[in-house]
N, C-alpha and C positions, 0 to 999 in steps of 0.2 A: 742309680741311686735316686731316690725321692727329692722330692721341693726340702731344703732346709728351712728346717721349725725354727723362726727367730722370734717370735713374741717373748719366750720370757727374757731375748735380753735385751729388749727394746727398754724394757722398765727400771735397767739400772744403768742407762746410760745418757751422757747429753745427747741434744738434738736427736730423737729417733728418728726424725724425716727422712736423715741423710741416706737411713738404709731399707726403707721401706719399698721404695718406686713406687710405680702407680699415680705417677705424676701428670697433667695434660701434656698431651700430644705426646707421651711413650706411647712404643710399639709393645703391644704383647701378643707374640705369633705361636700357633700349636706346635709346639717342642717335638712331636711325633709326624709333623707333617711336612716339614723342611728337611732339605739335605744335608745346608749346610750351617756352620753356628761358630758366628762369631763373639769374642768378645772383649770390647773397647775397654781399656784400662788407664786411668790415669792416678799417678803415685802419689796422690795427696788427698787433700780434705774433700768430699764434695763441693761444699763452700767454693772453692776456688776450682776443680776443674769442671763443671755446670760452665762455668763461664769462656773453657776454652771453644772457640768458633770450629774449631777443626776438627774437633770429637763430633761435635753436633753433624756435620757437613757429612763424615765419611756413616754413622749414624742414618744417615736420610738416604744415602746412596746405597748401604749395604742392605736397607730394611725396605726399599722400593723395587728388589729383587726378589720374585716369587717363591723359589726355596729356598731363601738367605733369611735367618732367623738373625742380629743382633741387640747384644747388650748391652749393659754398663756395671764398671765396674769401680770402684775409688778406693783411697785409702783410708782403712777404719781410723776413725780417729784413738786415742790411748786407751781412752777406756772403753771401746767398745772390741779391742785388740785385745784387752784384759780380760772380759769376758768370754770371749770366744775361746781364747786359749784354755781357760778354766770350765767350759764345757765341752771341750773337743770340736766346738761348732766350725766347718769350713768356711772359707772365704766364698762368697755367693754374689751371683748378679745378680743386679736390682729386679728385672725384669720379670724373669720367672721362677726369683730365686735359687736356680740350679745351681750345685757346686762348680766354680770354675773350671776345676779339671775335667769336666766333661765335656764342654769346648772342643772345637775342632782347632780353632788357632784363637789365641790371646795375643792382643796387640796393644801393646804400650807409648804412652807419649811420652819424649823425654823432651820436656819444656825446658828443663830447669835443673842443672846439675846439683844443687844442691837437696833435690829429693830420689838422687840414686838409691839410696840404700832404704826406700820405703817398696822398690821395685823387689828387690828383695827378700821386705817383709811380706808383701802381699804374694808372693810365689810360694812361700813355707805356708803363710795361713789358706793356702789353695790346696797341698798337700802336692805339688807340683815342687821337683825336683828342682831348688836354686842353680846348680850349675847346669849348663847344657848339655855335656856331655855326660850325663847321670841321667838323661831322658830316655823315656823307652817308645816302643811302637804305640802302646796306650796313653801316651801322655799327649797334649797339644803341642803345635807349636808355637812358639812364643816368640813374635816380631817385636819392633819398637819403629818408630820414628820420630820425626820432629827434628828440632835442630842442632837436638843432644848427637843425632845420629851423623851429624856430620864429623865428628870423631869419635867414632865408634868404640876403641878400643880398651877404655878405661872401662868397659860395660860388656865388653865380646865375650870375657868366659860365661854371662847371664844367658844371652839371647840365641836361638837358634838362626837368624837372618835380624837384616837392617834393613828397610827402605827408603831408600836416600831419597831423599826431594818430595813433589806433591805427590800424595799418594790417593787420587778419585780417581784414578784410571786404573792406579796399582790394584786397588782391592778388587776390582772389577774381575780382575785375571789371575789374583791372589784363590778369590770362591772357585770362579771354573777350575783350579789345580785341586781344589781340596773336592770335588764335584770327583773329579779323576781318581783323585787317590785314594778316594772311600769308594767307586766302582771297581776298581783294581785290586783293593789291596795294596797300597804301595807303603812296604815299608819306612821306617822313618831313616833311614838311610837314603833313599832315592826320592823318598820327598826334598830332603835337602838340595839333591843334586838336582832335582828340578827348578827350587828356590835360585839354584846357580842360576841357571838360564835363562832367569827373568829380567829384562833391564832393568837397573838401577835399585837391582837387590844386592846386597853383601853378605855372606855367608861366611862366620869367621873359623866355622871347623875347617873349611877347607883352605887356610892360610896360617903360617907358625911366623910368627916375628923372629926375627935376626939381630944380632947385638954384638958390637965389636968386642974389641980386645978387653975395653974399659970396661966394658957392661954397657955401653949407652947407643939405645936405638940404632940400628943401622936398617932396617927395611922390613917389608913382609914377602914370605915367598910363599906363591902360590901353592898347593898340593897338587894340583889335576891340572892335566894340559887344559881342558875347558877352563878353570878358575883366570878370568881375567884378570889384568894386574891393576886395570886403572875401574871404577865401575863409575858411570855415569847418572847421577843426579835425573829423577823424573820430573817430569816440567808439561806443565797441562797448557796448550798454546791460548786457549781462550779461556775463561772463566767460567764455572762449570753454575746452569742455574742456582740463584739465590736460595739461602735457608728460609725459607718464610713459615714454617711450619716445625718451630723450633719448640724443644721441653718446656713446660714452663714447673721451676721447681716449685715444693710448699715451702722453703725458710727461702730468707734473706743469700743470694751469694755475693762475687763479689762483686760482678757486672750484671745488677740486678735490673734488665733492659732490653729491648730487641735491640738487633742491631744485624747491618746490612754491610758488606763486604763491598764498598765501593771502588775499592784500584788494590793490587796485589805486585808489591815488588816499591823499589827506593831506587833512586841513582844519586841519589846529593854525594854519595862517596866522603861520607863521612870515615874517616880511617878505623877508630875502634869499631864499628859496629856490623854485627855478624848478619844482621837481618836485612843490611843493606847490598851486603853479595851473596848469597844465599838466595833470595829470592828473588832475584832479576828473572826477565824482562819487567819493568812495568807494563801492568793489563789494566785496563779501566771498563767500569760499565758505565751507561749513557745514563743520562739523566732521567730519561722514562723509565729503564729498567729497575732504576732505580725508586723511584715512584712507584711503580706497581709492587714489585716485594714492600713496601711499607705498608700499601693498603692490605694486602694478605697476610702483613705479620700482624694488624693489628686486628686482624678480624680472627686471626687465630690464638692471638694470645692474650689479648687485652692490655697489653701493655702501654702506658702511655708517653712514653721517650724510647727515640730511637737514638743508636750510637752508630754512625758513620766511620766506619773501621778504615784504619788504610794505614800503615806506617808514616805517612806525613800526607794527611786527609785532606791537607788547602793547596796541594801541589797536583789535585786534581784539576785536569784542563779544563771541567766545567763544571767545578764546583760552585759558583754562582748561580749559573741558571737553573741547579741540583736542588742548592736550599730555597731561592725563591720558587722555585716548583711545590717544594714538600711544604714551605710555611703557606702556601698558596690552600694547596688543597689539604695537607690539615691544619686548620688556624691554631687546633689547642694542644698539636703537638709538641713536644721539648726534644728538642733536635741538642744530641752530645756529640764535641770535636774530642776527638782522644789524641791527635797529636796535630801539631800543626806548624808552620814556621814562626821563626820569631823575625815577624814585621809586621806592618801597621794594617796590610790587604786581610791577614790571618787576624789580626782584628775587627777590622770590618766584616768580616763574612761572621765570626764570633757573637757580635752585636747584633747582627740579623737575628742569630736564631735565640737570642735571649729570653726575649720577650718580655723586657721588664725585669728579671730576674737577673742581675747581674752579680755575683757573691766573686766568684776566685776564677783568675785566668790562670794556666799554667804555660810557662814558657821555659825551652831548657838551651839555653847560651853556652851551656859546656864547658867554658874556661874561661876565666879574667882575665885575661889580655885576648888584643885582636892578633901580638904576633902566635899567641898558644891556639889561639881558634885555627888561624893559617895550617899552623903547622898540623891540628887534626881534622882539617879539611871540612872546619864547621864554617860553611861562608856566611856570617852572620856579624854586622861590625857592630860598636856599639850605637850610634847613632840608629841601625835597625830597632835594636832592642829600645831604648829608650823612646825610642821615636813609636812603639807600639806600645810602650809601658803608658805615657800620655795621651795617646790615642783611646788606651783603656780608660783611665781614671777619668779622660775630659767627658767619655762616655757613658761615666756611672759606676764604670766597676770599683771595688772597694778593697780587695786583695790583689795580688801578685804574686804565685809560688816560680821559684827558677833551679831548676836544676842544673847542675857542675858536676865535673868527675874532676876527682884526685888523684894524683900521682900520673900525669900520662906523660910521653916520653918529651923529655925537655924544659921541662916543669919546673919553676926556680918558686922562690919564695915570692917575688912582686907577682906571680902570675896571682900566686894564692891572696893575696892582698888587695887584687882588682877583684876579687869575689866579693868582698867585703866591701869595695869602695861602690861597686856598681849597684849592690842592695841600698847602702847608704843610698845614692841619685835615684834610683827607686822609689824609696820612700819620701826622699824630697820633692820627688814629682807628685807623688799621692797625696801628701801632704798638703799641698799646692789647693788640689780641687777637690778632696774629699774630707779632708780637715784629721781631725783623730780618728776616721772611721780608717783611714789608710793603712791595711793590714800588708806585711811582706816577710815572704819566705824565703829561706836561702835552702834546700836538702841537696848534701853531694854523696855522690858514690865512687867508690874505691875505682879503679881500673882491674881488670878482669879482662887480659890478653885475650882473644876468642880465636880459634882457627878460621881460617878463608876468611882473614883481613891482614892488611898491613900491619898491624900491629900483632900478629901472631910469633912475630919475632923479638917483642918490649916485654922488656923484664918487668916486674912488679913491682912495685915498693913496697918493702917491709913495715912490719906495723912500728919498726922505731922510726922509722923514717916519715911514716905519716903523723906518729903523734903530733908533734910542731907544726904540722900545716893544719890538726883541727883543731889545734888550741888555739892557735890565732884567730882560725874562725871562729872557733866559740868564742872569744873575749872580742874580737872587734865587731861582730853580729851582735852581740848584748849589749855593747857600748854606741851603735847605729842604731837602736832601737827593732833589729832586724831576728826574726825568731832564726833557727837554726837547725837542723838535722843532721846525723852524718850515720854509713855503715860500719860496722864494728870489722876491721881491717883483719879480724881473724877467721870469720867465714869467707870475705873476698879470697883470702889466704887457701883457703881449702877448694874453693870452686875454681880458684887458676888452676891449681891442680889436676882435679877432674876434668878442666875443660884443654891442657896440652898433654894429661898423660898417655901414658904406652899402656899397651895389657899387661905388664905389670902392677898399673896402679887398680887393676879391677881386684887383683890380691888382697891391695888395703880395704877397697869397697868391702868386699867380703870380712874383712876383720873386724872394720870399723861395726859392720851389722853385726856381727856376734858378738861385740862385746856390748851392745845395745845402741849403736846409734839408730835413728829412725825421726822424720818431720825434721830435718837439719836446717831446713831453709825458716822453720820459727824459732825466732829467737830464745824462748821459754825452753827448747827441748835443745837444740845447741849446744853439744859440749865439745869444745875445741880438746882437753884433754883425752880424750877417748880415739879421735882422729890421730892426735900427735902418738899416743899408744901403738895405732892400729899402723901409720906407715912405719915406726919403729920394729915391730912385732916380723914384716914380710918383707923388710929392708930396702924401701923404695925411701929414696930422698928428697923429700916434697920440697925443698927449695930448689933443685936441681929444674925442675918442670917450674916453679914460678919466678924465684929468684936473682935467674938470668938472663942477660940477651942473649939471644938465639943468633948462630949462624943461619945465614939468608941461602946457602947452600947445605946443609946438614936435612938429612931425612927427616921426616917430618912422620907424628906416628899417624899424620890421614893425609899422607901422599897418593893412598889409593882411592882416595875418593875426589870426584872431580863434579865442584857445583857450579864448573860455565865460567868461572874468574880465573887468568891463569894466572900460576905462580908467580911469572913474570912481571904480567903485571903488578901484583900485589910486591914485589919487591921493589918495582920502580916509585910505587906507591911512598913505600916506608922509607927509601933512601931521600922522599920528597920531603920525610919531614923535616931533618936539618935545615936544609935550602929553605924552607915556611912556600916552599912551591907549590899554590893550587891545581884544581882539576873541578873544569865545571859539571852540574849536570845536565849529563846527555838527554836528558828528559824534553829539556828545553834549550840545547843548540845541537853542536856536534857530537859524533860517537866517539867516544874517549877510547876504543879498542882494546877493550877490558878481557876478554876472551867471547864475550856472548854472540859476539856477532856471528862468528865461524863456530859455536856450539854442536848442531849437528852434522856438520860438514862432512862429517867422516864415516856418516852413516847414507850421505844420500841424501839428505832430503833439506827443504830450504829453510822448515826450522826456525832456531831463535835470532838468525842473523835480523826478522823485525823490530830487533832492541833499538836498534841502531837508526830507528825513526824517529821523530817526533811524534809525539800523540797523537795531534793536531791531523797525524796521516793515518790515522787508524784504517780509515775507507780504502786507502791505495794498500796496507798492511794484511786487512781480507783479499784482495781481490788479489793476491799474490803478488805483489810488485817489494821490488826490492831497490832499496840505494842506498848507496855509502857516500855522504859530504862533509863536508867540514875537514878541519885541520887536523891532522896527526897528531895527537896529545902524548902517547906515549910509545916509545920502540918496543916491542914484548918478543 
């Protein structure tokens, strides 16, 4: 099929940029001269996945392979959906505007369960069969990853494979398969069975879910004696070179910025949070390497701020000598922290890179009390916070935004109350040394159980349940002079759901897109009635997956997936919350005995058990050396 003709409907839509390409530093490779053709998908606006780091990363790595052509692709926004469907026009990469389905494999990110059902939309506008098992020899096939994919099965009747964990090594071995099976001929039946035998691929045709008496989850059973039962999480041991030669879009997105991947992985052991067990080991790069990808992104891109990426970016062992390096050698660059701790060091390093510029720090404390922090293992007291909130203002800044989540397990009303009391001392501190310029934010978020954490087992709060804790906020924030935000407790409602159901709830997926859901996760297009229709319509009980606490023995529907944290753990975890019993991070003392250590053990080889170092040992970490110290945190 030819290049699809999109100019006339460039002219009756917003932003045309979004679908043009031909953007700096895309690849555009001769379509008739490569073997193989990928193409990267991500289920939402341009806008927002431009800015994913990891589209860009696997992008660089699949396009610096001599017959690997890749693309991109995103989700049209409404009205440019509306036109296409009103000219028959397919869903196209940016790149060389080919129709999708002529792809060898399409590979999807699931960032974010609340744009499942745009996955959906852009499969139909490809002309690619929505369900899996409706695919043919002629059709691609269609992966996903990211961190959706660590419960796969709310999503399995969509996709042909999952690739659990980091995937620079996976696509590597992904092309030489598709290199095979277009010299072969290999049907799309033993393509799958090849996708079997890939580590740390899941294949859900070759596994039927099981359901007791009740109806309710009981396991998956393999098809094929090859089909493992447990499939193991890919995990790249060192960090693979820097993006320094990244897209640069023509509109505005959302992280409109270069930005450098400075450490990969968390151990604070925060209990709700999935990106803190999921991505283990911590990996860091040095502070020259660091240094050099800046001066090549800026010469490549022109951009003049850099973002220093890392899930908690000041828990870098040398991030001081990092930023005096970068403010060093470029004076008039604007260095961005996207996260950091809340204390007074994460303010100072803050203040370095200011430059005179100091408007809003963001700090997220989690919960109003120290015994709620205890108990979700946020080690943060308030004397921290306040003692960096002063640090800030004595230093210039003139805001303060703080994030908290609602409803997490044990959660009384004085928790919700030290929200409000702590923004109040916030503002009395600003107040202090910046007078009426002293601006302060209070935004919280719902709780949103995630798999592969302790709290995978915490029921949710219902939206009656939550009314009364934000009305208090709203009224004691407007009476502290404290602005206020909060999420709308009915899409939290729906992403618990996506985020503990079984393949049953891929049924609802599929209803809810037929009766038009699509962009869920913007609020403008959100309609909770359409969802309450769609699990009504296929007879899944969405309170059943958010509504309760989970048995800590009860199957689990991604018992088959294993991301290095063992369950074990993760239950001595959650039984720690009653008790307000912490767990420090191993980052910086002992190895808490999480599962990581002993990660590949069973394969041979010595593997992730480097978690279990300090960073500080990175040198002894290369050079193969292993050790186990510290005190036994927990029995697993």
């Amino acid at each position: 099929m030819p290049v699809v003709s999109i100019d006339g409907l460039l002219r009756r839509v917003s932003k045309p940029s979004r679908y043009t390409g031909g953007e700096w530093n895309s690849v555009v490779k001769d379509w008739s001269a490569v073997d193989v053709r990928f193409a990267l998908a991500y289920p939402d606006a341009y806008d927002v996945g431009m800015s994913n780091m990891g589209l860009g990363i696997l992008y660089d790595i699949l396009n610096g392979m001599e017959d690997v052509a890749c693309e991109r692709v995103f989700a049209p926004w409404v009205d440019m959906e509306g036109e296409m469907r009103r000219a028959g026009v397919p869903l196209w990469s940016l790149e060389s505007r080919r129709p999708l389905r002529e792809f060898d494999v399409v590979g999807f990110t699931l960032q974010y369960e609340m744009t499942y059902t745009n996955v959906l939309n852009m499969l139909d506008l490809a002309g690619i069969p929505v369900l899996a098992r409706d695919r043919s020899d002629g059709d691609p096939i269609v992966i996903a990853g990211g961190s959706g994919a660590f419960n796969p099965e709310p999503m399995a009747l969509f996709f042909d494979a999952f690739v659990l964990g980091e995937g620079e090594e996976a696509v590597v071995e992904l092309a030489e398969l598709v290199r095979v099976w277009k010299r072969e001929g290999t049907p799309r039946e033993g393509r799958l069975r090849d996708l079997l035998g890939m580590p740390g691929v899941y294949v859900p045709a070759f596994y039927a879910p099981r359901y007791d008496d009740a109806g309710h989850f009981a396991g998956l059973e393999p098809l094929l004696p090859e089909a493992p039962m447990v499939i193991r999480r890919r995990i790249v041991e060192r960090l693979p070179r820097p993006l320094v030669r990244p897209i640069v879009p023509f509109l505005q997105t959302v992280h409109d910025r270069a930005a450098v991947e400075i450490q990969r992985g968390c151990t604070q052991g925060c209990r709700f949070c999935q990106a803190g067990m999921i991505y283990r080991p911590t990996r860091e790069r040095s502070p020259a390497e660091v240094v050099q990808a800046a001066a090549e992104l800026m010469a490549n891109t022109g951009y003049d701020e850099l973002s220093l990426l890392s899930l908690s970016t000041t828990d870098h062992s040398e991030i001081v000598p990092m930023v005096e390096a970068l403010t060093e050698r470029f004076p008039n660059l604007r260095i961005s922290l996207p996260s950091t701790r809340v204390d007074s060091f994460s303010v100072d390093v803050a203040n370095v890179i200011a430059k005179g510029k100091k408007h809003t720090l963001t700090l997220a404390p989690e919960a109003g009390s120290q015994r709620l922090r205890n108990a979700i293992n946020k080690l943060v007291s308030d004397a921290d916070l306040l003692g960096a909130v002063e640090n800030a203002f004595q230093r210039g800044w003139t805001g303060i935004k703080m994030y908290f989540m609602v409803g997490l397990p044990t959660e009384t009303m004085e928790d919700i109350e030290g929200i409000v009391e702590l923004g109040r001392q916030v503002r009395a501190i600003g107040r202090r040394y910046v007078g009426g310029r002293a601006r302060v934010r209070v935004s919280t978020s719902n709780l949103v159980p995630k798999p592969h954490t302790p709290f995978q087992w915490a029921r949710q709060d219902t939206a009656e349940e939550l009314e009364p804790k934000h009305f208090l906020l709203k009224d004691g924030c407007r009476a502290a002079g404290v602005e206020f935000s909060w999420n709308d407790p009915r899409d939290s409602f729906v992403e618990a759901v996506l985020s503990r159901g079984d393949r049953r709830v891929a049924e609802a997926v599929l209803e809810a897109w037929r009766r038009g859901a699509r962009f869920d996760a913007w609020s403008e297009f959100f309609r909770f009635e359409v969802w309450q229709e769609a699990f009504a319509a296929v007879g899944v009980d969405p309170g059943w997956f958010a509504h309760r606490e989970w048995d800590t023995r009860e199957p689990l529907p991604w018992d088959h997936v294993d991301c290095g944290v063992t369950k074990a753990y993760l239950r001595g975890q959650w039984q720690a919350v009653v008790s307000n019993r912490t767990v420090g991070d191993c980052h910086h003392g002992a190895c808490n005995v999480c599962g990581m250590q002993n990660f590949d053990a069973l394969r041979g080889e010595r593997g992730v058990a480097d978690c279990v170092m300090k960073v500080g040992q990175l040198a002894e970490l290369r050079r193969g050396a292993r050790r186990v110290d510290g005190e036994l945190l927990e029995l697993v």
